[in-house]
C-alpha positions as CSV (number, residue, x, y, z in Angstrom):
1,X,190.8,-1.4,5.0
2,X,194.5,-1.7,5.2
3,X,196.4,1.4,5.0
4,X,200.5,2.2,3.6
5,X,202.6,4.1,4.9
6,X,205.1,4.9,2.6
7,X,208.3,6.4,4.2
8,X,209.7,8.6,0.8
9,X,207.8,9.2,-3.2
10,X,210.5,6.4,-4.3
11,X,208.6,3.6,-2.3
12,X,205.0,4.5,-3.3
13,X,206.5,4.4,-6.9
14,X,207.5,1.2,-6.1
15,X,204.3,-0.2,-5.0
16,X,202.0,1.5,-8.1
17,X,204.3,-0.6,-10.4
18,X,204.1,-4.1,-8.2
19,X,200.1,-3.0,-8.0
20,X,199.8,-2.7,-11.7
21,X,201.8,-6.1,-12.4
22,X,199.3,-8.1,-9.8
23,X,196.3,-6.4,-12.2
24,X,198.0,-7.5,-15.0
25,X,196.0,-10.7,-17.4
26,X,197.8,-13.7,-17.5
27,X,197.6,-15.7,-20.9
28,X,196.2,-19.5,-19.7
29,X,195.9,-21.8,-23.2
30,X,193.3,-23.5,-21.3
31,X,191.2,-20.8,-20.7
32,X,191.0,-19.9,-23.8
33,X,190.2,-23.1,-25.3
34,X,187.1,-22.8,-23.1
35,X,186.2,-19.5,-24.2
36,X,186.7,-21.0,-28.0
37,X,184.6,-23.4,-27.1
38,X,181.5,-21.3,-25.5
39,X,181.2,-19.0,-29.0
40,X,178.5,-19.4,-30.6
41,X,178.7,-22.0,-34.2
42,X,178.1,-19.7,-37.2
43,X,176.5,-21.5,-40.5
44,X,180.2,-21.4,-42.2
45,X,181.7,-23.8,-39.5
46,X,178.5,-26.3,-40.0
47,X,179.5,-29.3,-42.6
48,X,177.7,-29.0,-46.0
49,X,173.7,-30.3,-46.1
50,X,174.5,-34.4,-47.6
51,X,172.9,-34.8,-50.8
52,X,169.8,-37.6,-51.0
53,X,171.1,-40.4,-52.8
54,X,170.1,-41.2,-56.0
55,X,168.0,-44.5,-56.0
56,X,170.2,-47.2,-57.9
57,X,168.4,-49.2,-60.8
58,X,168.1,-52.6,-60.6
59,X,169.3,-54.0,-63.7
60,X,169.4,-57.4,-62.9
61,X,165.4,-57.4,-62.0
62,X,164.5,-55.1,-65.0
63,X,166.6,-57.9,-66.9
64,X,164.4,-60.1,-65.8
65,X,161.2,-58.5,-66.2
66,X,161.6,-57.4,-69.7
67,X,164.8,-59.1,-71.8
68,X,164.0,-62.6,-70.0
69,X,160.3,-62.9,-71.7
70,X,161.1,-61.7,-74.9
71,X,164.9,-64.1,-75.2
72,X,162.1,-67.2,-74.5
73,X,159.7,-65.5,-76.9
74,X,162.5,-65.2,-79.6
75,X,163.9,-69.1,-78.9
76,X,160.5,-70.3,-79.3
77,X,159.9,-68.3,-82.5
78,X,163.3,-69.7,-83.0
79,X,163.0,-73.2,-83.2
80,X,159.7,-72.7,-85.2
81,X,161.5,-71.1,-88.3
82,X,164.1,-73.7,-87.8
83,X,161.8,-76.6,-87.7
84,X,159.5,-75.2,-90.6
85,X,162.3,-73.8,-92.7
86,X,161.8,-76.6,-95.6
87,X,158.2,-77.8,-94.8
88,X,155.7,-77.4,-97.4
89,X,152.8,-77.8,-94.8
90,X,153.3,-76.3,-91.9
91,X,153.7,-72.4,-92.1
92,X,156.6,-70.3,-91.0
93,X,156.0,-67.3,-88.3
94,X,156.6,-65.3,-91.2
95,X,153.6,-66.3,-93.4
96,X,151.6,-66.9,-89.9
97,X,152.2,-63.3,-88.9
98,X,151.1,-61.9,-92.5
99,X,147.8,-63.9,-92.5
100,X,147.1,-62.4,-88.8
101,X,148.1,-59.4,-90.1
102,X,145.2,-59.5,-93.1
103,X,143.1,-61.3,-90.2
104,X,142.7,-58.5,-88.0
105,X,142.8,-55.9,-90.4
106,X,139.1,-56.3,-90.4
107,X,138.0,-58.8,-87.0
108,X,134.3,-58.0,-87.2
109,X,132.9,-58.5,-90.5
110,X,130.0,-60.6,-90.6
111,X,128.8,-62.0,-93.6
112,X,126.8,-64.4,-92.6
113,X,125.6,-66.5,-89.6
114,X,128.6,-69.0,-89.2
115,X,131.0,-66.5,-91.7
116,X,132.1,-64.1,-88.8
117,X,135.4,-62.6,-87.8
118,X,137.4,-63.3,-85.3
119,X,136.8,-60.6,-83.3
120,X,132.6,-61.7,-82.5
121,X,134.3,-65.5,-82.0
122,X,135.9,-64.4,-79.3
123,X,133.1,-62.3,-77.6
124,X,131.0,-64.9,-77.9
125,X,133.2,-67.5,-76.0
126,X,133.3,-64.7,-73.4
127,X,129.7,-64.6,-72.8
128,X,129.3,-67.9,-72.4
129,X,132.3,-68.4,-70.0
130,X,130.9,-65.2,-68.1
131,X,127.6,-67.0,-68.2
132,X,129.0,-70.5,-66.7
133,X,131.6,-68.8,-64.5
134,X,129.1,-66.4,-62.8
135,X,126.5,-69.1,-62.1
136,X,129.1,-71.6,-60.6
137,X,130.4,-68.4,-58.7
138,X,126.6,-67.8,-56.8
139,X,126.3,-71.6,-56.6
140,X,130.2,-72.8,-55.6
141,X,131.1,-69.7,-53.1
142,X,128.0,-69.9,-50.6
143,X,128.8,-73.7,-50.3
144,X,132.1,-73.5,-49.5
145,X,131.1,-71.6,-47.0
146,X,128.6,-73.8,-46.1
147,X,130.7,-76.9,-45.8
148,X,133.3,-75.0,-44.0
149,X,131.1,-73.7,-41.1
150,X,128.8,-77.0,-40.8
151,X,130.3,-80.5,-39.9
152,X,127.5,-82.0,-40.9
153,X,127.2,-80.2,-44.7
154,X,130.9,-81.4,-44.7
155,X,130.1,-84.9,-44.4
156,X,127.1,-85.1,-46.6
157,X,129.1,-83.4,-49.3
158,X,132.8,-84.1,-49.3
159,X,131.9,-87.4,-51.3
160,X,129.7,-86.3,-53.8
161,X,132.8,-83.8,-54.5
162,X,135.0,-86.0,-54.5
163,X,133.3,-88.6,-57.2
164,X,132.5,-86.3,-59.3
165,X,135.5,-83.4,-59.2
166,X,137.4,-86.2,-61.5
167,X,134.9,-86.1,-64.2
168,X,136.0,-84.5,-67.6
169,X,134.4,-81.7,-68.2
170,X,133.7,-82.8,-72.2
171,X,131.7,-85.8,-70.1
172,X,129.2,-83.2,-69.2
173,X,128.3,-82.4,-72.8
174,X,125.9,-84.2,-73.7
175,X,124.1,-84.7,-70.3
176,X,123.6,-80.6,-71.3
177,X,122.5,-81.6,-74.4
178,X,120.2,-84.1,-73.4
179,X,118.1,-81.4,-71.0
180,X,118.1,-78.0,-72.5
181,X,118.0,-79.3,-76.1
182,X,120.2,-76.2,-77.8
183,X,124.0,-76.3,-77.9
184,X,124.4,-73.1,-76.3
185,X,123.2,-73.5,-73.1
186,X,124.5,-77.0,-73.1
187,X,128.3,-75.1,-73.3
188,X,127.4,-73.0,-70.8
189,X,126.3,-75.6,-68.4
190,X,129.5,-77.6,-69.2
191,X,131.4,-74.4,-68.0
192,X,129.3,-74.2,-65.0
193,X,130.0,-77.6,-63.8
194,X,134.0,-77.7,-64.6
195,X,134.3,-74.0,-63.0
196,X,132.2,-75.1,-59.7
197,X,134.9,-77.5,-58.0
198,X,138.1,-75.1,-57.1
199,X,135.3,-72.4,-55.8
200,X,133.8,-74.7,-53.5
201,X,137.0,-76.4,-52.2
202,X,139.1,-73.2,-51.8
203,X,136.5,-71.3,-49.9
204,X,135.7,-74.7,-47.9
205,X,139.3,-74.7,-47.2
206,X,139.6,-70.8,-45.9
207,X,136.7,-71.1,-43.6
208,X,138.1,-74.3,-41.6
209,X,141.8,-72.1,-41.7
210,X,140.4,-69.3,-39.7
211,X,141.8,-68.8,-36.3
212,X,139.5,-70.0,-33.9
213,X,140.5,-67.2,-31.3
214,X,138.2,-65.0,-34.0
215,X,135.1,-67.1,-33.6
216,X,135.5,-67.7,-30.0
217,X,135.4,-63.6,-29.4
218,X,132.3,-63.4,-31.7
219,X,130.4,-65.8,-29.5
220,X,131.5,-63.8,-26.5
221,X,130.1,-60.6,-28.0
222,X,126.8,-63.0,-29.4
223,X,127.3,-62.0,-33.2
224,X,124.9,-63.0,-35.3
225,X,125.9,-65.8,-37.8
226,X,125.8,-62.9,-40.5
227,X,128.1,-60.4,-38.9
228,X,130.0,-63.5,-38.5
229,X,130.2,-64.2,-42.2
230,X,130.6,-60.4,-43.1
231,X,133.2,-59.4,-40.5
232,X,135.3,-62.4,-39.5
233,X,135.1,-65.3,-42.1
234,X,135.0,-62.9,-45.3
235,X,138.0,-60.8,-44.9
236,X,140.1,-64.1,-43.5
237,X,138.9,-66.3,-46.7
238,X,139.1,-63.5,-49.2
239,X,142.9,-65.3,-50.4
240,X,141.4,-68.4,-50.7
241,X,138.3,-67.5,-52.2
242,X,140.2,-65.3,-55.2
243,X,142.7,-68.1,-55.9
244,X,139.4,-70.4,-56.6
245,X,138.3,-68.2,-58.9
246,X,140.8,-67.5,-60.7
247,X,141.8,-71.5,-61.2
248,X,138.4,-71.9,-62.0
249,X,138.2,-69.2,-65.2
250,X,141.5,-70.5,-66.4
251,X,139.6,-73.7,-66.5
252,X,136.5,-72.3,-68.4
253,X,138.3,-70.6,-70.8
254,X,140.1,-74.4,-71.6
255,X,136.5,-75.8,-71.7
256,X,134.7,-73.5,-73.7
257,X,137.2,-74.4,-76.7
258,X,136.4,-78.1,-76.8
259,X,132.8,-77.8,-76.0
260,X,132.6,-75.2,-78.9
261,X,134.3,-77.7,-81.2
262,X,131.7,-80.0,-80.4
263,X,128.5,-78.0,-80.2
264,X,129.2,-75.6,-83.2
265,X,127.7,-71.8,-83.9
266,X,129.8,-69.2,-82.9
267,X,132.8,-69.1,-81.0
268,X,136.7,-69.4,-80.7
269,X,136.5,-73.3,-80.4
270,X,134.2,-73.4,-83.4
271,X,136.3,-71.0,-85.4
272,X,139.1,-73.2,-85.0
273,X,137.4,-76.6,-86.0
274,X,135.9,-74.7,-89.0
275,X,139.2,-73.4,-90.2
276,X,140.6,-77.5,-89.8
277,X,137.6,-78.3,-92.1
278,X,139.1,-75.8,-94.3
279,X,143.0,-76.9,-94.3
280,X,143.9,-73.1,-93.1
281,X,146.3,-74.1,-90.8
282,X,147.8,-70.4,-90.7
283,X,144.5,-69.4,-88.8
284,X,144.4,-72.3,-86.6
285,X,147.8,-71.3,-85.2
286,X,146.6,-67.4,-84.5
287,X,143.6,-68.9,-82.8
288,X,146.4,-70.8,-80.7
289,X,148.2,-67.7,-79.6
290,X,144.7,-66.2,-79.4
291,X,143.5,-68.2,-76.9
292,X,146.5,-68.4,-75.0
293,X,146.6,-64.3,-75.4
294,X,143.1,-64.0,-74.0
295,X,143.5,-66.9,-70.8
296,X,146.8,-64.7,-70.0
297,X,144.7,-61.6,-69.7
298,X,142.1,-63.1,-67.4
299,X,144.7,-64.6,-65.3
300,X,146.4,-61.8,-64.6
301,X,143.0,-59.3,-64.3
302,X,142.1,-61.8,-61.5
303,X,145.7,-61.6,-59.9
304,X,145.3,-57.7,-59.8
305,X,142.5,-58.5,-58.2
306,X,143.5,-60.3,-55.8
307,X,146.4,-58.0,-54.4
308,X,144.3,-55.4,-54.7
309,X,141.7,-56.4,-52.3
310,X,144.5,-58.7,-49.7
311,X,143.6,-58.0,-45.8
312,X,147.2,-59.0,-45.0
């Protein structure tokens, strides 16, 4: 401790004041940016919460989605009225749409046999295009996967395909005739045999595209050939398979017309002919868009499809 002596009261005075001055605080600008700096943020000094932004429309796509289709709709209807305006023959959409109008006011009379509406023509053709289509689907699929796994199935069969994938379908008619004696099943064997080809060649074609890395682990864990099928070869040639099928319905629904044209009974194809017969042209145009109506539908159920169950 170090001890003052002070010599008279003035001196000590002295001291006290130089002793407070030393205590007093200094104002340092940097010091008290630090201290500015350590205080706690409130909520007032935080910026405002952003806002989620409001998901733009796409005009353009909706555009194309919706006003596209129904501008080619209205150019074809379009040039129709144009091209009919002063025929005495063929009718305008206007009269068309007012006889499909009375048409389907009542699609499922029946008044006799082969005097049915339009309605039972059309469920008709679908049975027997669900009839073909389903047999060529348990006949065309296993094969495909049958010449795509064997080498040998490949080369006995590729040539038969080949010769007789070019045949019109119509050329199968009367062979169908000839052995089951009825037009019915004649028809649907005609749809069988046109439907067959794109099954068998698109599943073919998905086998022989999977990666062989797959099949080389399922011999190291010794699969059997059906866990092979099931697990491995299925899932890969799913794609391939659905695109088959879906070319070959679009090409039984386009048989099933002719073949009804030719057989007769009850259909969409026999509707039509039978309304030629009978010079009512309005009717064979709605059969027209009828049948382009109905093919549009079962494309696009088997396109649904097809996303639906993708393994991509």
């Amino acid at each position: 401790m170090v001890s003052a002596v002070f010599h008279s009261p003035s001196d000590a005075s002295d001291a006290l004041r130089a002793d407070k001055a030393s205590t007093k605080p200094t104002s340092n600008p940097m010091s008290s940016t630090a201290a500015a700096a350590t205080l706690p943020v409130t909520a007032s000094s935080t910026p405002a919460a952003s806002k989620p932004a409001t998901p733009s429309i796409d005009w353009v796509g909706l555009a194309l989605k919706t006003l596209a289709p129904m501008a080619g709709i209205a150019l074809l209807i379009g040039i129709w009225a144009l091209l009919t305006m002063k025929s005495t023959s063929f009718p305008t959409p206007l009269a068309t749409w007012n006889e499909a109008v009375k048409l389907f006011a009542d699609p499922f009379y029946r008044n006799s046999p082969n005097d049915q509406g339009i309605g039972w023509n059309i469920l008709f053709s679908l049975k027997r295009v669900a009839m073909g289509f389903g047999l060529a689907a348990v006949v065309g699929i296993p094969m495909g996967f049958l010449i795509g796994r064997s080498t040998i199935a490949s080369a006995m069969l590729n040539p038969i395909i080949s010769l007789l994938r070019p045949v019109s379908p119509l050329a199968w008619l009367p062979i169908g005739l000839l052995v089951f004696k009825s037009a019915d099943p004649a028809a649907i064997w005609t749809i069988f045999i046109c439907s067959i080809w794109p099954m068998i060649i698109n599943t073919a074609v998905g086998v022989q595209r999977v990666p062989e890395d797959y099949l080389n682990v399922a011999k190291v864990l010794n699969l059997s050939e059906w866990k092979i099928v099931t697990k491995i070869l299925f899932p890969s040639v799913l794609p391939y398979m659905l695109t088959g099928v879906r070319l070959s319905v679009g090409t039984a629904w386009l048989v099933i017309v002719a073949a009804e044209m030719l057989t007769g009974g009850v259909g969409i194809g026999f509707w039509v002919w039978d309304e030629w017969n009978n010079l009512n042209v309005h009717h064979i145009l709605i059969a027209i868009f009828v049948i382009g109506i109905v093919g549009l539908m079962l494309e696009q159920a088997l396109v649904s499809i097809a996303k639906r169950f993708s393994f991509e």
